[in-house]
mmCIF file as Biopython writes it, N, C-alpha, C and O atoms, coordinates in Angstrom:
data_model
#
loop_
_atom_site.group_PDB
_atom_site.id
_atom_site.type_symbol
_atom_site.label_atom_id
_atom_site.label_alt_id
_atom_site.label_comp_id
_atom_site.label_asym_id
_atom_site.label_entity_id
_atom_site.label_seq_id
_atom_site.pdbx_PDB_ins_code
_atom_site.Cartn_x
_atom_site.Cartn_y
_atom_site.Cartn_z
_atom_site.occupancy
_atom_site.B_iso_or_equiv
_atom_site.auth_seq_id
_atom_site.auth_asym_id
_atom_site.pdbx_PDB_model_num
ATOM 1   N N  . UNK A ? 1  ? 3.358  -26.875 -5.827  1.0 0.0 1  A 1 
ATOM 2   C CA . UNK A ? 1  ? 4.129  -25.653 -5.920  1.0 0.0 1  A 1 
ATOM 3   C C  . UNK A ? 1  ? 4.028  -24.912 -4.589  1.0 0.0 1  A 1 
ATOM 4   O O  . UNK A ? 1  ? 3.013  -24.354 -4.173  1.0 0.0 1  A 1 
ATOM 5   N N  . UNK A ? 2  ? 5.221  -24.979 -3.968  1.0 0.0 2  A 1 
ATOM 6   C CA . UNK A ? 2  ? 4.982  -24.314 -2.499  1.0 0.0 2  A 1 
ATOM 7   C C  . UNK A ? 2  ? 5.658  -22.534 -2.667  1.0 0.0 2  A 1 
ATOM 8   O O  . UNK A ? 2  ? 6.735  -22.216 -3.170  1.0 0.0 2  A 1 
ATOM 9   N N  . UNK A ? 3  ? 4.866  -21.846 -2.211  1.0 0.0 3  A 1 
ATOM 10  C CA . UNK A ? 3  ? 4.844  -20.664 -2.356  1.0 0.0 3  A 1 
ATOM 11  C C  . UNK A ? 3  ? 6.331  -20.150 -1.897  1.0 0.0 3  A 1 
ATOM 12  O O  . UNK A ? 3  ? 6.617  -20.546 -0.767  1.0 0.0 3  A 1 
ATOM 13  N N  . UNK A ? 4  ? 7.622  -19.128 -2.709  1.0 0.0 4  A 1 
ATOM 14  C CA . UNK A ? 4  ? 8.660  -18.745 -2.427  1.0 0.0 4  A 1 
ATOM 15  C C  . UNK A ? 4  ? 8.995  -17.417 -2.790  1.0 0.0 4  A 1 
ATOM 16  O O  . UNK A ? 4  ? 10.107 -16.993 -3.104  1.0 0.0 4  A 1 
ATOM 17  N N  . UNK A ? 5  ? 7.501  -16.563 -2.689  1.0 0.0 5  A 1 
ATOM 18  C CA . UNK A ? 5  ? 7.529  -15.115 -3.191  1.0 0.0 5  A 1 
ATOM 19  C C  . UNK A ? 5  ? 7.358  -14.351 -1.968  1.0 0.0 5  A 1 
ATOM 20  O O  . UNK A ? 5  ? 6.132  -14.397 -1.859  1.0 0.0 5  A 1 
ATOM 21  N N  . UNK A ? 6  ? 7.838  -13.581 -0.833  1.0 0.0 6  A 1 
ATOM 22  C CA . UNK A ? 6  ? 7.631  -12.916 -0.276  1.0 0.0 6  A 1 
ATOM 23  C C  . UNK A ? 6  ? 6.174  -12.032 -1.216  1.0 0.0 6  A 1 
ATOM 24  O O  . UNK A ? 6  ? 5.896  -11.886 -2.406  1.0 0.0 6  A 1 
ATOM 25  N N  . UNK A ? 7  ? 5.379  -11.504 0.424   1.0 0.0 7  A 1 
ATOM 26  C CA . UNK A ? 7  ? 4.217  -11.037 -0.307  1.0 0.0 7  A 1 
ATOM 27  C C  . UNK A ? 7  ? 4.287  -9.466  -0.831  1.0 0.0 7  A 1 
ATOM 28  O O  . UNK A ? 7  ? 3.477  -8.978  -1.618  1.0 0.0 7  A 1 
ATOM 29  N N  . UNK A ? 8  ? 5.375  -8.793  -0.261  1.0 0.0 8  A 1 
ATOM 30  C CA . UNK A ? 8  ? 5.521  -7.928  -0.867  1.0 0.0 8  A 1 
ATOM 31  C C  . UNK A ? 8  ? 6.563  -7.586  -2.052  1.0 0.0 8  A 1 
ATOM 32  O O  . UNK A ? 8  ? 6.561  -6.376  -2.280  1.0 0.0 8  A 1 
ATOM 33  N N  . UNK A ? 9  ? 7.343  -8.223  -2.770  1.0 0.0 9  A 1 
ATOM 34  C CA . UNK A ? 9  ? 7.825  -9.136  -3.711  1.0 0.0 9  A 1 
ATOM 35  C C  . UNK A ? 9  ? 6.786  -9.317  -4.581  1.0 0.0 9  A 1 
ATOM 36  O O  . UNK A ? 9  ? 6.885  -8.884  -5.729  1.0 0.0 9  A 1 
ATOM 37  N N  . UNK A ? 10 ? 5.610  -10.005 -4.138  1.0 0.0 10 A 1 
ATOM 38  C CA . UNK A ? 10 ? 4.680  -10.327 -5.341  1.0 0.0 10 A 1 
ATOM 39  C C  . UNK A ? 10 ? 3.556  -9.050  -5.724  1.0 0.0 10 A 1 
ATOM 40  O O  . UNK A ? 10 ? 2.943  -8.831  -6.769  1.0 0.0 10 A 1 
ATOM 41  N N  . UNK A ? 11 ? 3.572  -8.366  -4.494  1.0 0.0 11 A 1 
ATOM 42  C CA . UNK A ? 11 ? 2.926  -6.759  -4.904  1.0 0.0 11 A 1 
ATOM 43  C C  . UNK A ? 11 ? 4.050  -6.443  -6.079  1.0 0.0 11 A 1 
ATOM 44  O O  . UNK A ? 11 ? 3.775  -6.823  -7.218  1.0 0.0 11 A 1 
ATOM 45  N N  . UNK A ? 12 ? 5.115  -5.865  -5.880  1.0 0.0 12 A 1 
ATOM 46  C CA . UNK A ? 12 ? 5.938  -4.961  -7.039  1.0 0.0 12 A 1 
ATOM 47  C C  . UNK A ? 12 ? 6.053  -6.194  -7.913  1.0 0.0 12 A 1 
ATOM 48  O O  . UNK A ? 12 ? 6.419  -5.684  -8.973  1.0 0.0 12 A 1 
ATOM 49  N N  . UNK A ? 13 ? 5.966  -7.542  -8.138  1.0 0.0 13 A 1 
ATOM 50  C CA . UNK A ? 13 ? 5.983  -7.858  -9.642  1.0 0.0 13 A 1 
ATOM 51  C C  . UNK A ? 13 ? 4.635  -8.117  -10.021 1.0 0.0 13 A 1 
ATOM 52  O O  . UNK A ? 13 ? 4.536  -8.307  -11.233 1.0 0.0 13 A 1 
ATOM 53  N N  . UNK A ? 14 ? 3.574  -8.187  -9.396  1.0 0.0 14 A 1 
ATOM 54  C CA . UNK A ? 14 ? 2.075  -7.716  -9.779  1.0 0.0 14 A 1 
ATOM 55  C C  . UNK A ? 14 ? 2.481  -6.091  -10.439 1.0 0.0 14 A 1 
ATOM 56  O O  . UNK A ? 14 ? 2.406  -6.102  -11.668 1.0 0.0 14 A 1 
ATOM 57  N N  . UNK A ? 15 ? 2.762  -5.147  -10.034 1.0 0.0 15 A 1 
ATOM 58  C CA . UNK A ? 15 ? 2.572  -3.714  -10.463 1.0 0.0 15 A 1 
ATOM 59  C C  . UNK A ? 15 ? 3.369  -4.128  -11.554 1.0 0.0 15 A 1 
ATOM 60  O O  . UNK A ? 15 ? 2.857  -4.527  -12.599 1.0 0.0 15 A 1 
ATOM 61  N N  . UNK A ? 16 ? 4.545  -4.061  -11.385 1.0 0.0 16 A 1 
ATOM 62  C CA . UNK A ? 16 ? 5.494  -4.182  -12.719 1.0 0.0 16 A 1 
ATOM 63  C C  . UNK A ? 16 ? 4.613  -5.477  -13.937 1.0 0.0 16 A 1 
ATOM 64  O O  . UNK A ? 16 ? 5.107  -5.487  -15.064 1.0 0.0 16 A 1 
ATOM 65  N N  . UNK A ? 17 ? 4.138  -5.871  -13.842 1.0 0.0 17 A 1 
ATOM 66  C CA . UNK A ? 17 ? 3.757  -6.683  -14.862 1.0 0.0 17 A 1 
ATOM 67  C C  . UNK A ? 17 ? 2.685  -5.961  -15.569 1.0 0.0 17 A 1 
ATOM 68  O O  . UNK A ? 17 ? 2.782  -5.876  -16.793 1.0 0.0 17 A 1 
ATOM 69  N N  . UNK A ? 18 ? 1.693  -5.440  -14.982 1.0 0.0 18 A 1 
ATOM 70  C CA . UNK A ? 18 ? 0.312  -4.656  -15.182 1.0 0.0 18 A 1 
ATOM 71  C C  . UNK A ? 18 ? 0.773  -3.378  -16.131 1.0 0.0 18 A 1 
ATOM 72  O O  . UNK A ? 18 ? 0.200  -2.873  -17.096 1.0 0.0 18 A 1 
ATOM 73  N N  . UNK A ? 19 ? 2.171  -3.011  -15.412 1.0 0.0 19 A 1 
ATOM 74  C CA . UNK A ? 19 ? 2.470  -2.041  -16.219 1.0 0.0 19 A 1 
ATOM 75  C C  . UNK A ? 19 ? 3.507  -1.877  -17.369 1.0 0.0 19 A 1 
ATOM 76  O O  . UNK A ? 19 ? 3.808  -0.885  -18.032 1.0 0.0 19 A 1 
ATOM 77  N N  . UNK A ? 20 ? 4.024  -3.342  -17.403 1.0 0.0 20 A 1 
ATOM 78  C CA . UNK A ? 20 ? 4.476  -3.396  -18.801 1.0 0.0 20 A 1 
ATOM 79  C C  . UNK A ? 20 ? 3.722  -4.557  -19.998 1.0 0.0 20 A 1 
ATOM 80  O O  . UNK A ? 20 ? 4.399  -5.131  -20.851 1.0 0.0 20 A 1 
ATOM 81  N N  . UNK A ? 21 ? 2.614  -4.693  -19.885 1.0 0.0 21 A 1 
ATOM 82  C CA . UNK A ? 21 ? 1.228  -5.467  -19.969 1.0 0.0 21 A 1 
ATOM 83  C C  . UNK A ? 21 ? 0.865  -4.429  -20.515 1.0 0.0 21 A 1 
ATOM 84  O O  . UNK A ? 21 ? 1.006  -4.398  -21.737 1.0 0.0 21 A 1 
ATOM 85  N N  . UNK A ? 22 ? 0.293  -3.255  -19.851 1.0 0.0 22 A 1 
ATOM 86  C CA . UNK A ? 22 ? -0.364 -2.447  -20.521 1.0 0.0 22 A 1 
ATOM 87  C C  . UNK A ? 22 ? 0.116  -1.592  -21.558 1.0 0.0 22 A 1 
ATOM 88  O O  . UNK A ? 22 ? -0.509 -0.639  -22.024 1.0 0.0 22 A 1 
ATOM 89  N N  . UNK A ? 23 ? 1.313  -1.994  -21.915 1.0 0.0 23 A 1 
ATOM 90  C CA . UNK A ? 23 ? 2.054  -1.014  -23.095 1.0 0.0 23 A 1 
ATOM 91  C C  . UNK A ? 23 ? 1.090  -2.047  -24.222 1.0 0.0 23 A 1 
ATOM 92  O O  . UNK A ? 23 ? 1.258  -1.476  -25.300 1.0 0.0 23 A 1 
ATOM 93  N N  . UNK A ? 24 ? 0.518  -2.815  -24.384 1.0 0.0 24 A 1 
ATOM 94  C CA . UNK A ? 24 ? -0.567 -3.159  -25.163 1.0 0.0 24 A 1 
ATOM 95  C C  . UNK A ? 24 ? -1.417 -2.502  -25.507 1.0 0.0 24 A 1 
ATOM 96  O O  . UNK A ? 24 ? -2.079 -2.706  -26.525 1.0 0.0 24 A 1 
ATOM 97  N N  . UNK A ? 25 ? -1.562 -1.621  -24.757 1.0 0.0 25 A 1 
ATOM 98  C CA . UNK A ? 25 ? -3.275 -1.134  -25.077 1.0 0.0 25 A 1 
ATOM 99  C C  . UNK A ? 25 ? -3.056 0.798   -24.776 1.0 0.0 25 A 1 
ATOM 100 O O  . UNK A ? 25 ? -3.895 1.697   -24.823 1.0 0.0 25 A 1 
ATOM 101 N N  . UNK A ? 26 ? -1.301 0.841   -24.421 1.0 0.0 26 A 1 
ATOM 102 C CA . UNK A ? 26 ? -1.282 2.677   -24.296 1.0 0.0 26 A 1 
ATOM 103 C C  . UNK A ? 26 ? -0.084 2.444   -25.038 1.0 0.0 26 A 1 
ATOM 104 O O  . UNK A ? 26 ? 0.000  1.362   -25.620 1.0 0.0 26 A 1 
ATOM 105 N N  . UNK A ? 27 ? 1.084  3.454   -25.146 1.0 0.0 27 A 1 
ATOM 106 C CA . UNK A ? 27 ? 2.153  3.920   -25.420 1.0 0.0 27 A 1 
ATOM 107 C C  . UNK A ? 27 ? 2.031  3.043   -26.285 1.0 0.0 27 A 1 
ATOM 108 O O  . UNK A ? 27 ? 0.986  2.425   -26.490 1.0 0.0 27 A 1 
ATOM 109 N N  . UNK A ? 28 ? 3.703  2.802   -27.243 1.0 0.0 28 A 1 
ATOM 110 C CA . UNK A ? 28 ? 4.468  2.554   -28.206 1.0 0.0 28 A 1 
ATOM 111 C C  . UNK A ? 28 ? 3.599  0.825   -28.343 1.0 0.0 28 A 1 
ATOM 112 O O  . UNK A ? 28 ? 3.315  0.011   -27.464 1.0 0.0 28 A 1 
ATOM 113 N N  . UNK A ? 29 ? 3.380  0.798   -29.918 1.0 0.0 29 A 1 
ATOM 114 C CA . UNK A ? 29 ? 2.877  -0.832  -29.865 1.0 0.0 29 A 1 
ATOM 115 C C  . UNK A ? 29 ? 4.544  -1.246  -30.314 1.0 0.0 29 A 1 
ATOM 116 O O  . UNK A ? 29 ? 5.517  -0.862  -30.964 1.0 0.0 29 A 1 
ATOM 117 N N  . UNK A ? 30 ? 4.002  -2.383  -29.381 1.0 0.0 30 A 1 
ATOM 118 C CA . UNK A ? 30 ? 5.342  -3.802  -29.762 1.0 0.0 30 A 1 
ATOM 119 C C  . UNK A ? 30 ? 5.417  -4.426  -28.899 1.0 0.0 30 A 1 
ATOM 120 O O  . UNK A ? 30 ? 5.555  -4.047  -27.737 1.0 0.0 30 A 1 
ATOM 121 N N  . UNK A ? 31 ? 5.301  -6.059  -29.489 1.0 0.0 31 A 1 
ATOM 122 C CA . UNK A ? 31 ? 5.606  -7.120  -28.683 1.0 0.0 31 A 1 
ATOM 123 C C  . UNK A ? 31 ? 5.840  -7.374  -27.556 1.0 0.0 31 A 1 
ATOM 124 O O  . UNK A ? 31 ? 5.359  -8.313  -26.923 1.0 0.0 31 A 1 
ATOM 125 N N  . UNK A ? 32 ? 7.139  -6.010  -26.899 1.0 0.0 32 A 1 
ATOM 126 C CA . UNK A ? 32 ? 7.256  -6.470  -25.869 1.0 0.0 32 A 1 
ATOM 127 C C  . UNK A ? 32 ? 6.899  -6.308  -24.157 1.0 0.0 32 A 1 
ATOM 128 O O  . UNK A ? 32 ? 7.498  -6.152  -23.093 1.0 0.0 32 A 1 
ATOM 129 N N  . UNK A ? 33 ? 5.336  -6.476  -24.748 1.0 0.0 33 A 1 
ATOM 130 C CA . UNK A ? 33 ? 4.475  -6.209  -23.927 1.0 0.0 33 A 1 
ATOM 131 C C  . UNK A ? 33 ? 4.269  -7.550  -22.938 1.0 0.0 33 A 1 
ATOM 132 O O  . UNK A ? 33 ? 4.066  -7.666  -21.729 1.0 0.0 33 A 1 
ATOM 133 N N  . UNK A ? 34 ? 4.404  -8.410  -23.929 1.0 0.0 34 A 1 
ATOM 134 C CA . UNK A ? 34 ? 4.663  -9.641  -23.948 1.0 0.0 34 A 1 
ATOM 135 C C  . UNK A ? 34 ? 4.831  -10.265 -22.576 1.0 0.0 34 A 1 
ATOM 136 O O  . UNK A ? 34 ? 4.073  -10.949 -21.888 1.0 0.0 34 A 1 
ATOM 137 N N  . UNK A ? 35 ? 6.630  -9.603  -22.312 1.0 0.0 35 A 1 
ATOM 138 C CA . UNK A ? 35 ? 7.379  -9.709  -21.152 1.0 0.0 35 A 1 
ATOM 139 C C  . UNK A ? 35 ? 6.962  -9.298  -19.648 1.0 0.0 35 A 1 
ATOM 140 O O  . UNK A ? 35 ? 7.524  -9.632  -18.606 1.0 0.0 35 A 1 
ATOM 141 N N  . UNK A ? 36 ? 5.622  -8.338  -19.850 1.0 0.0 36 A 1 
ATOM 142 C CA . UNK A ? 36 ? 4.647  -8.594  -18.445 1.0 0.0 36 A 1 
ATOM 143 C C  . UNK A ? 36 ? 3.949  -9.185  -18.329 1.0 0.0 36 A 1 
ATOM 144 O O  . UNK A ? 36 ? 3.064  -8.809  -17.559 1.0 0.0 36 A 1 
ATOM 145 N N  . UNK A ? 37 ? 3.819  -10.338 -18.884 1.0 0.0 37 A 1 
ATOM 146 C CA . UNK A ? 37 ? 2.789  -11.446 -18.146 1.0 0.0 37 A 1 
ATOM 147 C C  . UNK A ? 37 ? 4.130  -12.336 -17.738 1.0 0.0 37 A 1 
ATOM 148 O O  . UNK A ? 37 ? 3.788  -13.508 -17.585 1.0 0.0 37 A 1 
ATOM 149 N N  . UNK A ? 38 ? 5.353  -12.169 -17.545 1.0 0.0 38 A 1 
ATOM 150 C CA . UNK A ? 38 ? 5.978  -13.197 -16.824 1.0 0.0 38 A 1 
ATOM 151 C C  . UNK A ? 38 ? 6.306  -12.518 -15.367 1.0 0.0 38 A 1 
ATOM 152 O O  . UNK A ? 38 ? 6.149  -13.374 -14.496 1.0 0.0 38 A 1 
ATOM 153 N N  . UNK A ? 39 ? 6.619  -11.541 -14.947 1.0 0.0 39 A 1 
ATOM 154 C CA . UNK A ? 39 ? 6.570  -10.880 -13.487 1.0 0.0 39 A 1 
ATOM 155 C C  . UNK A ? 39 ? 4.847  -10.956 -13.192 1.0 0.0 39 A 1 
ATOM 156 O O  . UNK A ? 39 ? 4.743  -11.016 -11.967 1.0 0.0 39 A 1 
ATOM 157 N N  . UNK A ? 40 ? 3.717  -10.973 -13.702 1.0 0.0 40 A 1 
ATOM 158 C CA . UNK A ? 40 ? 2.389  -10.751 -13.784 1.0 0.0 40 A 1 
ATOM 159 C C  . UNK A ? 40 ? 2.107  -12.484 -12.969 1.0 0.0 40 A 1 
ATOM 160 O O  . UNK A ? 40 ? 1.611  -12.701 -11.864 1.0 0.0 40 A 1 
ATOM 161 N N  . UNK A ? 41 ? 2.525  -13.293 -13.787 1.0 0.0 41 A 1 
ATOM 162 C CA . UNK A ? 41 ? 1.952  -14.629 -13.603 1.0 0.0 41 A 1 
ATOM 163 C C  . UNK A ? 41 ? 3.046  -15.514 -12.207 1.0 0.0 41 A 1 
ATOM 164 O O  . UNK A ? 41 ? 2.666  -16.483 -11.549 1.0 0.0 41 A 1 
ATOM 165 N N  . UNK A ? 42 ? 4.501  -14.769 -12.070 1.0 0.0 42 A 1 
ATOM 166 C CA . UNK A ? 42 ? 4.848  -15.187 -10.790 1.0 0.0 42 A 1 
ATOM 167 C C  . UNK A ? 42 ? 4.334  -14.454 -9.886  1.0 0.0 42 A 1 
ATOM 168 O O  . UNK A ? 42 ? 4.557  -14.787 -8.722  1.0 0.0 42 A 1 
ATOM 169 N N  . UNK A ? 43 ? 3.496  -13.242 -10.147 1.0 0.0 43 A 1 
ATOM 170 C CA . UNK A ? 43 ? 3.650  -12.245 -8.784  1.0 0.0 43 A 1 
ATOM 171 C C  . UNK A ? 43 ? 1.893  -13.421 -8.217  1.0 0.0 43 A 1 
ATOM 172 O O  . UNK A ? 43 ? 1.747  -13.713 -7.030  1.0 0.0 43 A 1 
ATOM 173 N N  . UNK A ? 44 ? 1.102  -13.768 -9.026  1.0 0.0 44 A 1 
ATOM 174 C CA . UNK A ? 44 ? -0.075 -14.042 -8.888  1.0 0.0 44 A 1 
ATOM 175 C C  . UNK A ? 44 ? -0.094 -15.412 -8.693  1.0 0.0 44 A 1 
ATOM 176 O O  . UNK A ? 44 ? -1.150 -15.932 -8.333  1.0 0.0 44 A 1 
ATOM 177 N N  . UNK A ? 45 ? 1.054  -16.190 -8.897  1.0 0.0 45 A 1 
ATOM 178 C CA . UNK A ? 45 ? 0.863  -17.196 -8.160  1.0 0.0 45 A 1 
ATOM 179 C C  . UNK A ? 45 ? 1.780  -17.922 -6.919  1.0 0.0 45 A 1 
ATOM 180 O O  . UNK A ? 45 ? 1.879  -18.997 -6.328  1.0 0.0 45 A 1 
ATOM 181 N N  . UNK A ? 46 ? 2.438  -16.420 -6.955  1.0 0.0 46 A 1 
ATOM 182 C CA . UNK A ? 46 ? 3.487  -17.058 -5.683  1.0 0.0 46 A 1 
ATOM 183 C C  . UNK A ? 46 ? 4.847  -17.423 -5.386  1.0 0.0 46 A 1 
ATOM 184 O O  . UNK A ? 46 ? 5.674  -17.134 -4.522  1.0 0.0 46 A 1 
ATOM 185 N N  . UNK A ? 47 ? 4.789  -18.187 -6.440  1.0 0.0 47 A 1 
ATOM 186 C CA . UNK A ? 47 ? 5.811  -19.298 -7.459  1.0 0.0 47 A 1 
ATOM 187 C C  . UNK A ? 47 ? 6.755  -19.243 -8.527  1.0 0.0 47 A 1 
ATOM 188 O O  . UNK A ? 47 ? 6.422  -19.630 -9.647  1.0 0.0 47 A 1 
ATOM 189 N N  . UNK A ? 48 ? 8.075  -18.734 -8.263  1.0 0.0 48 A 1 
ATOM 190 C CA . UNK A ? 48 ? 8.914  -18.532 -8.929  1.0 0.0 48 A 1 
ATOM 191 C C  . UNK A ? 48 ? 9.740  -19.152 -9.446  1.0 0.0 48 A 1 
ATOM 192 O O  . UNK A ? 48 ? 10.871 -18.975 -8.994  1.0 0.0 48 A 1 
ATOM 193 N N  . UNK A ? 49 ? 9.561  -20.322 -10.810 1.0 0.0 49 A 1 
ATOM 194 C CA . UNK A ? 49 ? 10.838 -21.635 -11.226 1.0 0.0 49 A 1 
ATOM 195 C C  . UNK A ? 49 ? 11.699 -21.259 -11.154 1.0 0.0 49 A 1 
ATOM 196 O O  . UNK A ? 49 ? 12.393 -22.042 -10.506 1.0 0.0 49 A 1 
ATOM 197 N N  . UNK A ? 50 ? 12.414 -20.138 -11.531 1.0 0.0 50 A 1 
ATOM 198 C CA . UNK A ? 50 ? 14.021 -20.247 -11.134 1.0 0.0 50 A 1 
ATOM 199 C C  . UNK A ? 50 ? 14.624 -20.283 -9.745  1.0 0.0 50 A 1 
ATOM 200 O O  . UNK A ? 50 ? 15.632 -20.897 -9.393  1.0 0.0 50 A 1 
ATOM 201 N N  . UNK A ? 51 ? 13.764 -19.456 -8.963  1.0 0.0 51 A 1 
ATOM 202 C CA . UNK A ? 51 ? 13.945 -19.840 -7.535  1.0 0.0 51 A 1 
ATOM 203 C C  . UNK A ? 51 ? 14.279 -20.883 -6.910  1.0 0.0 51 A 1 
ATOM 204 O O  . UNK A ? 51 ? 15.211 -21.118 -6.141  1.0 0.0 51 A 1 
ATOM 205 N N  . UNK A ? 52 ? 12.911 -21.879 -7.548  1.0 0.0 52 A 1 
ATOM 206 C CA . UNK A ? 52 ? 12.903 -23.295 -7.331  1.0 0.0 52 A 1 
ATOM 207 C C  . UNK A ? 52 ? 14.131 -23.798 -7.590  1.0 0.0 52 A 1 
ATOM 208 O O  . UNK A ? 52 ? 14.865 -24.130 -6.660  1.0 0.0 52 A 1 
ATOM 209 N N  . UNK A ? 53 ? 14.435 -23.894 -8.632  1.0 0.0 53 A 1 
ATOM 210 C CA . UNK A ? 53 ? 15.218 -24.309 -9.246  1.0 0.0 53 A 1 
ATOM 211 C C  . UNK A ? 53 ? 17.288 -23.989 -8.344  1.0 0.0 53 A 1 
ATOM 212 O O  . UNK A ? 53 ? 18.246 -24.749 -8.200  1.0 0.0 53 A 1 
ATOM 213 N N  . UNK A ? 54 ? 17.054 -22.525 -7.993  1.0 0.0 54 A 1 
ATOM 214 C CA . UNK A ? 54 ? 18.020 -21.996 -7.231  1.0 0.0 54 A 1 
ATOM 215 C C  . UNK A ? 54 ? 18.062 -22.456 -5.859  1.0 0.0 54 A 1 
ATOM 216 O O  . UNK A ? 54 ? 19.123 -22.509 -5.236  1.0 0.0 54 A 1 
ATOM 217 N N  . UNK A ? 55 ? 17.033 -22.763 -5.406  1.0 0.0 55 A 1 
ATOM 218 C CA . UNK A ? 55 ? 16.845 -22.915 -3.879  1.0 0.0 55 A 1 
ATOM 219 C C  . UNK A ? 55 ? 16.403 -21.669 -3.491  1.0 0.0 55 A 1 
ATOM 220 O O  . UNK A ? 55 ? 16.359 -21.635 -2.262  1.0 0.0 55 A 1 
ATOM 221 N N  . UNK A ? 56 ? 15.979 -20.402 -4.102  1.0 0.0 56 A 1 
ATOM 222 C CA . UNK A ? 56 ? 15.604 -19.436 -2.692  1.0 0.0 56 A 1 
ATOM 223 C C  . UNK A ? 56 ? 14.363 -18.981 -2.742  1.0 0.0 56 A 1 
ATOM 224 O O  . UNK A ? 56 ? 13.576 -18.933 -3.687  1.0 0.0 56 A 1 
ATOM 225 N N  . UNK A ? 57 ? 14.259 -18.642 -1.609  1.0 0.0 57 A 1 
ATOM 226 C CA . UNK A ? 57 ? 12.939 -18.832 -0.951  1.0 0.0 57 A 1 
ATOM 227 C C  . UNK A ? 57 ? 13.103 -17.397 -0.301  1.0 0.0 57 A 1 
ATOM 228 O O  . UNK A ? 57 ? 13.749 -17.329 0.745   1.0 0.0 57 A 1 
ATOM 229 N N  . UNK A ? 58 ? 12.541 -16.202 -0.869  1.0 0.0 58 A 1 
ATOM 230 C CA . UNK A ? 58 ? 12.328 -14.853 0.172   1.0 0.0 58 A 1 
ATOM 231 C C  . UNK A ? 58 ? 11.090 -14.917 0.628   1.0 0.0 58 A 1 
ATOM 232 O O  . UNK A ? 58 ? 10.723 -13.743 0.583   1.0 0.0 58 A 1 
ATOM 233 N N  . UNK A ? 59 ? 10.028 -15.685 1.125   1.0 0.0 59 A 1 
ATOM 234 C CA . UNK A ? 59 ? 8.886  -15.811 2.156   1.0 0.0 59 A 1 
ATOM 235 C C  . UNK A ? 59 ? 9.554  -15.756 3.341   1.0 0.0 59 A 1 
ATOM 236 O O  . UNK A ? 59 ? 8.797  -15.970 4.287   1.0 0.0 59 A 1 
ATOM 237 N N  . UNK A ? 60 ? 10.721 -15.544 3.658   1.0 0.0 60 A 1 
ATOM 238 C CA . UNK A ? 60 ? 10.604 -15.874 5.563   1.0 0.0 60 A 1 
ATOM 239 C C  . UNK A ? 60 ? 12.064 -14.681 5.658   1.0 0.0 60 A 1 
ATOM 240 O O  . UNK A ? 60 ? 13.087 -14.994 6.268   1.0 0.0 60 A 1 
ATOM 241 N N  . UNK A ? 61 ? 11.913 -13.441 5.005   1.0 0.0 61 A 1 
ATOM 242 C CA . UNK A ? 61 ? 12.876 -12.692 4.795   1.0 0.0 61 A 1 
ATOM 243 C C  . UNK A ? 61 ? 11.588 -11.844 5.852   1.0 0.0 61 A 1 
ATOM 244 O O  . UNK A ? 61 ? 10.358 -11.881 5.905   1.0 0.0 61 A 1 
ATOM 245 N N  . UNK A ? 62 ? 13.009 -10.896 6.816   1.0 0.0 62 A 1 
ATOM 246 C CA . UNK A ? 62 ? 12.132 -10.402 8.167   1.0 0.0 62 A 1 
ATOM 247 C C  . UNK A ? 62 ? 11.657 -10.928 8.714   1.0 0.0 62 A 1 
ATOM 248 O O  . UNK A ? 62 ? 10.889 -10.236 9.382   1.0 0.0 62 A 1 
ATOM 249 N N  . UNK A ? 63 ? 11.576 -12.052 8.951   1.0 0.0 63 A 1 
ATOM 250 C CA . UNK A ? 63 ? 10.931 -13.236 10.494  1.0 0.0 63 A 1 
ATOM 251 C C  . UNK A ? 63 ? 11.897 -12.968 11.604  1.0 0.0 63 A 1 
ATOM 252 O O  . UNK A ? 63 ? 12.818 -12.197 11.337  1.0 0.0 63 A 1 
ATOM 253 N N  . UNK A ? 64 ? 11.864 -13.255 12.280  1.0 0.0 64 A 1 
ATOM 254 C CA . UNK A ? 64 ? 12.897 -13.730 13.610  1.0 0.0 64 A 1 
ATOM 255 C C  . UNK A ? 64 ? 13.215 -14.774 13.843  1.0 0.0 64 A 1 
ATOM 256 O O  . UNK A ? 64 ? 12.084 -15.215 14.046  1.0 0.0 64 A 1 
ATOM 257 N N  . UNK A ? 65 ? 13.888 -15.656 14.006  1.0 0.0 65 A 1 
ATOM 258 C CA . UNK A ? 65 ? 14.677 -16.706 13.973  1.0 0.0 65 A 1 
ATOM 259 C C  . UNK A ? 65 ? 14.488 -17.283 15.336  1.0 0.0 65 A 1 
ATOM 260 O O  . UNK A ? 65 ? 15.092 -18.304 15.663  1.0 0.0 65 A 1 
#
């Protein structure tokens, strides 16, 4: 799995996951708490299948050419 998450990309879907993750354990209970461990588990490993799958790759977004 070759890494296709820009690293700041994987900061805001690290935050966004943590914080719809934690509707588990604060605010309104329901399920769909669920739905932050999937921004949670691409932001932490890098690796985004649909990307893959798309071809894109934002790691080399702001380089110079």
């Amino acid at each position: 799995m070759k890494k296709n998450i820009h690293n700041i990309e994987r900061i805001v879907r690290v935050a966004l996951g943590l914080t719809l993750t934690s509707m588990a354990f604060v605010g309104p209970e329901s399920p769909w708490f669920l739905i932050g461990l999937v921004p949670l588990a691409t932001g932490a490993l890098g690796w985004c299948p649909p990307y893959a799958m798309l071809g894109i790759n934002t790691c080399n977004l702001g380089k110079a050419k």
